[in-house]
SEPANU-988289 format. One record per residue (C-alpha): residue in one letter; x, y, z. Coordinates in nm, 4 decimals, padded with zeros to 6 digits, always signed. Each point is the difference from the previous one (the first is absolute). Layout:
! residues N
- A|X|Y|Z
...
! end
This chain:
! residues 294
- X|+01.8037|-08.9252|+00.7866
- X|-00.0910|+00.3966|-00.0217
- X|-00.3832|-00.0224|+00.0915
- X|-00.2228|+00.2428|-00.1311
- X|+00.1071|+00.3673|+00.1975
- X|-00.0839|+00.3544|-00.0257
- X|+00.1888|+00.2319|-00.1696
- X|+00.0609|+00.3835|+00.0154
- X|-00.2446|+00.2427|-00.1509
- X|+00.3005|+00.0884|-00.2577
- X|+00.0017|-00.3580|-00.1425
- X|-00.3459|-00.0614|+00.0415
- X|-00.0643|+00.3327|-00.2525
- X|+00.2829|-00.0842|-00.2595
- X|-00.1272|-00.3461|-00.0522
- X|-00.3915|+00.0449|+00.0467
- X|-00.0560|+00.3170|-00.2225
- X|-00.0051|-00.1640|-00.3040
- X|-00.2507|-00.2510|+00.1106
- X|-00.3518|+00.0117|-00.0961
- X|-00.2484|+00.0251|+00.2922
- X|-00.2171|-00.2947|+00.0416
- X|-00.2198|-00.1296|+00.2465
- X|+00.1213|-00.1824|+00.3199
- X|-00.0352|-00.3928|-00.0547
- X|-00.3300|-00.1073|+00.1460
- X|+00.1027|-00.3473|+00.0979
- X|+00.2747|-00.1155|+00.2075
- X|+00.3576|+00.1088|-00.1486
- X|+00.2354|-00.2612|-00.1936
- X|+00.3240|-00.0547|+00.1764
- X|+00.2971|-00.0343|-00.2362
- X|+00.3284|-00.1252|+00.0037
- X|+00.2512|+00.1785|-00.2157
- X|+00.3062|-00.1704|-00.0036
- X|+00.2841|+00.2350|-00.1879
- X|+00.2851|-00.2092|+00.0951
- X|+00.3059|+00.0016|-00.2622
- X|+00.2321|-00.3088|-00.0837
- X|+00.0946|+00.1937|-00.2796
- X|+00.0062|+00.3261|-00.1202
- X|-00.1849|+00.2181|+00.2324
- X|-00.2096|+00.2614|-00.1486
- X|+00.0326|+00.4150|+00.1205
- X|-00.4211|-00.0572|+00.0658
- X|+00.0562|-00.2904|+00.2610
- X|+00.3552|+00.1347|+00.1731
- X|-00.0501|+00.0804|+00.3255
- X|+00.2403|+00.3179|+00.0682
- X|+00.0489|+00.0851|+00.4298
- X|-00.2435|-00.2711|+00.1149
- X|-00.2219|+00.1870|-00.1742
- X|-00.2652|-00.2336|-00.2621
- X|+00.0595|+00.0520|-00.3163
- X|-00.2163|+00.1602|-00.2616
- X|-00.2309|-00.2901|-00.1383
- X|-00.0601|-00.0901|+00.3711
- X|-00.1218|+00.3361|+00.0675
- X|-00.2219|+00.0702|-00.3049
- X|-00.1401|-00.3403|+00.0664
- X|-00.0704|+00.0749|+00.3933
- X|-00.1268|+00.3699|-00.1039
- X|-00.2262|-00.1848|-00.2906
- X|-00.1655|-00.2515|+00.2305
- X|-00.0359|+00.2747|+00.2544
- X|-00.1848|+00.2771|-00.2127
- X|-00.2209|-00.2913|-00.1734
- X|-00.0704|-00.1395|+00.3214
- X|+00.0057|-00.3400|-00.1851
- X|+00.3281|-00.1443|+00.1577
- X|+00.2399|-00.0394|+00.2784
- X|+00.3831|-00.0539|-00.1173
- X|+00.2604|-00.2125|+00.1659
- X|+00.3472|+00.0569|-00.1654
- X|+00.2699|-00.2313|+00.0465
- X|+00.3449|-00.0779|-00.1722
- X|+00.0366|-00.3129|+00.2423
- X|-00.1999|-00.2341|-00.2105
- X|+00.2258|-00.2877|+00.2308
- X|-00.2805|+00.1023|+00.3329
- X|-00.2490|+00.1519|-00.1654
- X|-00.1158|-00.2297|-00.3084
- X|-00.0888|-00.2996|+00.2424
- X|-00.3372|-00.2186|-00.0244
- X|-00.0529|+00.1814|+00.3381
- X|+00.0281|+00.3480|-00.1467
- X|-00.2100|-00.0280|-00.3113
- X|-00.3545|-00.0441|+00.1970
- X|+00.0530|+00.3417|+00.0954
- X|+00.0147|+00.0861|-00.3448
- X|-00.2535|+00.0909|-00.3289
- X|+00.2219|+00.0667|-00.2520
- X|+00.3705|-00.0656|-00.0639
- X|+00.2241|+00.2597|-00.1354
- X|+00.3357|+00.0341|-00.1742
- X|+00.2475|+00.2112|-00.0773
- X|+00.2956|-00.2682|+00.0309
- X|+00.2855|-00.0902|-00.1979
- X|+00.1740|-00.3275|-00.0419
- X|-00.0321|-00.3119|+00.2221
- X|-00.1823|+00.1089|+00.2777
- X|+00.1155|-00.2471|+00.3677
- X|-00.3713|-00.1404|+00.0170
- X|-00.0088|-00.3379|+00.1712
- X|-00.0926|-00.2771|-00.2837
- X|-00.3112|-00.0785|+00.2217
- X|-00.1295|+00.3648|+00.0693
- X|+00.0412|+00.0198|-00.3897
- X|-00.2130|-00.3481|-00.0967
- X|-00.2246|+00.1425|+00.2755
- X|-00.0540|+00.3382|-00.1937
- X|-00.0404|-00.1647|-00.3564
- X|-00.2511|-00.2440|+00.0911
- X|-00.2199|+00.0702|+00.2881
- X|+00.0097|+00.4090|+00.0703
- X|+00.0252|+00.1491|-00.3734
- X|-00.3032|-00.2077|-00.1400
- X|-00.1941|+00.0950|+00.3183
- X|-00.2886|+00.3135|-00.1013
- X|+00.0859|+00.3136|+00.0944
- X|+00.3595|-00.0907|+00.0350
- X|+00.2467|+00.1768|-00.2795
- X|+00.3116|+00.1222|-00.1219
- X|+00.1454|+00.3119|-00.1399
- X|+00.3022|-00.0483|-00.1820
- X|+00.2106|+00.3547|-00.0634
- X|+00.2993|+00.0314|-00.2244
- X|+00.3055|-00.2501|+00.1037
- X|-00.2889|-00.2318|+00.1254
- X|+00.0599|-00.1153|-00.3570
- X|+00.3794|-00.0354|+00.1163
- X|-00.0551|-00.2323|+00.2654
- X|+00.0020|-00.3714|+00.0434
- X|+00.1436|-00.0360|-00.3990
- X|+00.0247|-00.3816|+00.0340
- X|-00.2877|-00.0952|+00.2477
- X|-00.3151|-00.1044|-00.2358
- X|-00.2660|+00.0745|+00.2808
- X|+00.0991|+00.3453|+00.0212
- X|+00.0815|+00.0995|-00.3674
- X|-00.3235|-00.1671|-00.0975
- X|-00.1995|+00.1876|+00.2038
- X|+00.1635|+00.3423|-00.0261
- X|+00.0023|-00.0249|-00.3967
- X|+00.3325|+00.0983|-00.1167
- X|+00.3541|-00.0268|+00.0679
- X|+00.2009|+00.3183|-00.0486
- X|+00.2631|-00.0475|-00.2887
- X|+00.1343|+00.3720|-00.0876
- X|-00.1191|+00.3493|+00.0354
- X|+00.0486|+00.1824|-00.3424
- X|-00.1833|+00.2525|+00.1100
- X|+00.1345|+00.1363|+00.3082
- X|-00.0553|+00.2121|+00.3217
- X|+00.0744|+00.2999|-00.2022
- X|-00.2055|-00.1127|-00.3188
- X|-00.3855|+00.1943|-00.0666
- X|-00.1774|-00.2793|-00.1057
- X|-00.4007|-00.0135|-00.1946
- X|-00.2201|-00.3208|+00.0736
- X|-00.2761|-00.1222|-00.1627
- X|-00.3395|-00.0358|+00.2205
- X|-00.1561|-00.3316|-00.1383
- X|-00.3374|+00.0757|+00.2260
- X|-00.0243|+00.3742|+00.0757
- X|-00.3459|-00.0572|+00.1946
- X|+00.1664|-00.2919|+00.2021
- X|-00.0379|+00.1231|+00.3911
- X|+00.3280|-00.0994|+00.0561
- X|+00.2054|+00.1959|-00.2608
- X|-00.2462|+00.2623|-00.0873
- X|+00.1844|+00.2559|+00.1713
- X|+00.2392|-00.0300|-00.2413
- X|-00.1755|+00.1300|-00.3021
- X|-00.0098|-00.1705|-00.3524
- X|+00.4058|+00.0858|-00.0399
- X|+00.1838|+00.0379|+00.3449
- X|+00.3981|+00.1833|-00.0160
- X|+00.2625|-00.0167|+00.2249
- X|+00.3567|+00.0003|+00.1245
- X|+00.0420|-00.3252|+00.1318
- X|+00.2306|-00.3221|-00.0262
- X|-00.1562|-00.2523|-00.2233
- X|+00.0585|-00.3747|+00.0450
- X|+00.0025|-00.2845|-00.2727
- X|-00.0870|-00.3583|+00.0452
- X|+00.0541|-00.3469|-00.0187
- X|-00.2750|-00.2378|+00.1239
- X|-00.2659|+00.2324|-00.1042
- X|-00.3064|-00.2174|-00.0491
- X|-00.3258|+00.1315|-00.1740
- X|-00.1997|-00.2576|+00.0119
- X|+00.0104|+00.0773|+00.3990
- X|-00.0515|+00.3481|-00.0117
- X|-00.2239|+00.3025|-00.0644
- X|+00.2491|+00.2643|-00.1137
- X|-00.0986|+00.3330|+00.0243
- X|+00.2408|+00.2367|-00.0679
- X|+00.2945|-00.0440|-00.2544
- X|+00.3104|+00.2177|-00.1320
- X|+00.0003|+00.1922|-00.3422
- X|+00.3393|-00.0494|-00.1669
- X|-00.1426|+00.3007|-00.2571
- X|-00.0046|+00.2532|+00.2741
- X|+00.2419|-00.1552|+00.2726
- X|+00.3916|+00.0880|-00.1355
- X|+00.2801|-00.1867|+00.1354
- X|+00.3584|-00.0396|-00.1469
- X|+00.0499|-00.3154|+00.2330
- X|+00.0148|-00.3205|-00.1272
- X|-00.3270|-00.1855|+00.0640
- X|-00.0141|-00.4141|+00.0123
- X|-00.2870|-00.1218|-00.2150
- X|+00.1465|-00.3786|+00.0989
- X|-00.3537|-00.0144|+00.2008
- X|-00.1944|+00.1596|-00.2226
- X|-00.0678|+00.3959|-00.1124
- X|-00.3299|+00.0527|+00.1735
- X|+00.0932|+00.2256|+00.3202
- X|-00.3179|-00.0200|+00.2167
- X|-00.0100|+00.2386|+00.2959
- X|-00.3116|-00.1345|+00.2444
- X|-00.1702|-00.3010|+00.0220
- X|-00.2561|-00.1709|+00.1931
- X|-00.0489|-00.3845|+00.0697
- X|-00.2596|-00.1970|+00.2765
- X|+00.1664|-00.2416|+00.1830
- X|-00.2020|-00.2751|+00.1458
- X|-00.2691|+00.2512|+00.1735
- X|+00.3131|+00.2547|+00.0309
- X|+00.1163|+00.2708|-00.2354
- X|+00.2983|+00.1250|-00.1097
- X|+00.0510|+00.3726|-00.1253
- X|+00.3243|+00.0960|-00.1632
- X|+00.1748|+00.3476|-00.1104
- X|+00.2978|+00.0755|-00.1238
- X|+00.0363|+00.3530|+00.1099
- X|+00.1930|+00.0905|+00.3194
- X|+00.3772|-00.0203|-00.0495
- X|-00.0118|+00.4294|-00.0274
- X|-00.0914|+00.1151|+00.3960
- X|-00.1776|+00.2743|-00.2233
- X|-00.2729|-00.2603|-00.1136
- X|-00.1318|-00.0776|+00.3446
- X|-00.1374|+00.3707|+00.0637
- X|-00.1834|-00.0710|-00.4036
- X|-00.3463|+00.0756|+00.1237
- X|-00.1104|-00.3126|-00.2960
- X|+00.2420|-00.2431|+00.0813
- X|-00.1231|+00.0553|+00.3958
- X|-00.3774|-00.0056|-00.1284
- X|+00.0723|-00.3265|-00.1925
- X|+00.1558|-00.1400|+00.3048
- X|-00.2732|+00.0609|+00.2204
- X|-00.2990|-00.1416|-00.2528
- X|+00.2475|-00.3219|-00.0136
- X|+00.0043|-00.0268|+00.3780
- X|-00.4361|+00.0563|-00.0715
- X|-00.0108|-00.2437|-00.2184
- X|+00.2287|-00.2484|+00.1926
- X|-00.3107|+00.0519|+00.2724
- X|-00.2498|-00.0209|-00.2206
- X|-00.1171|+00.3502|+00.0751
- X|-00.0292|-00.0049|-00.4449
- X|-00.0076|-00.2325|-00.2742
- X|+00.2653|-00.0130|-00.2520
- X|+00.0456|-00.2870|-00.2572
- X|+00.3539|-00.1779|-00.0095
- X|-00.0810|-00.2518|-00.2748
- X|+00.3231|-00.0461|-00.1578
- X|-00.0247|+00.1664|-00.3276
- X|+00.3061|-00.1144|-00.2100
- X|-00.1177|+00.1664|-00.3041
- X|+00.1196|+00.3603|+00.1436
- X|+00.3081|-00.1198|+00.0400
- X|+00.0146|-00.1902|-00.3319
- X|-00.1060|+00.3248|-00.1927
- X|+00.2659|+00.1816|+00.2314
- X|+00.2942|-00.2308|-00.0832
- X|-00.1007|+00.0652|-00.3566
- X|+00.0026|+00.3738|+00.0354
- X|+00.2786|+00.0136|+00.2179
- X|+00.2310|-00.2022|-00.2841
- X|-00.1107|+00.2282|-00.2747
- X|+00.1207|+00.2635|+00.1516
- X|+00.3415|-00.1290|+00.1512
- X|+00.0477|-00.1395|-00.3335
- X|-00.0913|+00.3402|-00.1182
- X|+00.2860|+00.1808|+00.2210
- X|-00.2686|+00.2569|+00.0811
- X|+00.0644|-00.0466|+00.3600
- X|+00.3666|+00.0946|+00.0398
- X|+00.0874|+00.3258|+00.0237
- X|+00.1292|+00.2214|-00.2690
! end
């Protein structure tokens, strides 16, 4: 495990500058896991290049260290470090992981059951989190989504819809949010579980790729969902190293990890009439053609 460690004064500027000041955390900080180990794919934003961490790991260490609101633990040895033992060091739970990750079946019952539905205890899902654990219930139920394609891709500029502009947790984002990111699609997406908050426009979001509307057209970007007395905060963005200097996908990250303490109140009552109104939408316009490009 790569514990939390300082950097140089070069790194600390190019991944701090962006950041909006705030005040130091007045209570004790949250300790978080962030596992980025790949059994797939692996991401540019989680390769570690000359035993060096990798680019998520730093904007997450840099994040909890200008908030003052967390400590990060990074590991890509899920094997040792996602024990029963290990997670009552532990607040929150992140990932950045791709396929099955080597988590012992009782470490993973453990996690489900007892330490996610405990308050104050959370998970941040980024990206491939969605990519992990495909065929394992537990996880995909609690994550939200299974990834299925990405039509839009790393190299795509992509609009989303903000379904609650004055929510805490996506406000920074504005009422319409763009950027050039890799957009997943889903299987196992489940509204009735959910509070979706953020969602693709087809109108303004061109791809020529093919896009699989087996699961459904609606193309929800991030979600929220309590579990047991836990919480679970979900966003798509990340696959583009670029996205973790984005000074509102940072700020959304840290009033997730505030609201995962309980520093503020957000409500995560599933609302599955977004997304109904969203699948509608997001037909019309495939069936339209207005979102390929020309």
């Amino acid at each position: 495990m790569h514990r939390r460690r300082f950097l140089s004064f070069a790194v600390l500027l190019s991944f701090t500058a962006a950041l909006p000041v705030s005040a130091r955390a007045a209570e004790k900080p949250s300790r978080v896991l962030f596992v980025t180990q790949s059994k797939g794919f692996m991401h540019g934003a989680v390769r570690r290049k000359d035993n060096k961490l990798a680019p998520s790991e730093i904007a997450m260490i840099q994040l909890g260290q200008q908030t003052g609101l967390f400590e990060v633990d990074c590991t890509q040895d899920a094997a040792a470090d996602f024990t029963r033992e290990n997670l009552q060091n532990y607040d929150i739970v992140a990932f950045y992981t791709t396929g099955d990750l080597p988590i012992a079946e009782e470490d993973r019952d453990y996690f489900f059951n007892e330490w996610l539905r405990q308050p104050g205890h959370g998970v941040l899902g980024f990206h491939s989190a969605a990519d992990t654990y495909h065929n394992y219930e537990p996880y995909w139920d609690m994550i939200g989504g299974t990834f299925i394609g990405h039509p839009w891709n790393a190299g795509s500029t992509n609009t989303f819809t903000v379904h609650e502009p004055d929510n805490p947790l996506v406000a920074p984002f504005g009422k319409e949010f763009v950027i050039r990111d890799e957009i997943y699609m889903y299987r196992h997406w489940q509204p009735e579980k959910v509070r979706v908050l953020m969602s693709l426009d087809y109108s303004k979001s061109p791809t020529n790729s093919p896009v699989n509307t087996e699961h459904g057209y609606h193309v929800p970007l991030c979600w929220i969902k309590n579990y047991g007395d836990g919480k679970v905060y979900f966003n798509n963005l990340g696959h583009n190293e670029s996205t973790w200097t984005n000074p509102a996908f940072l700020e959304s990250i840290t009033r997730a990890v505030k609201w995962i303490r309980g520093d503020i109140e957000v409500d995560a009552s599933p609302n599955p009439e977004v997304s109904a109104a969203q699948e509608k939408k997001a037909r019309a316009d495939f069936e339209a053609g207005d979102f390929r490009k020309k």
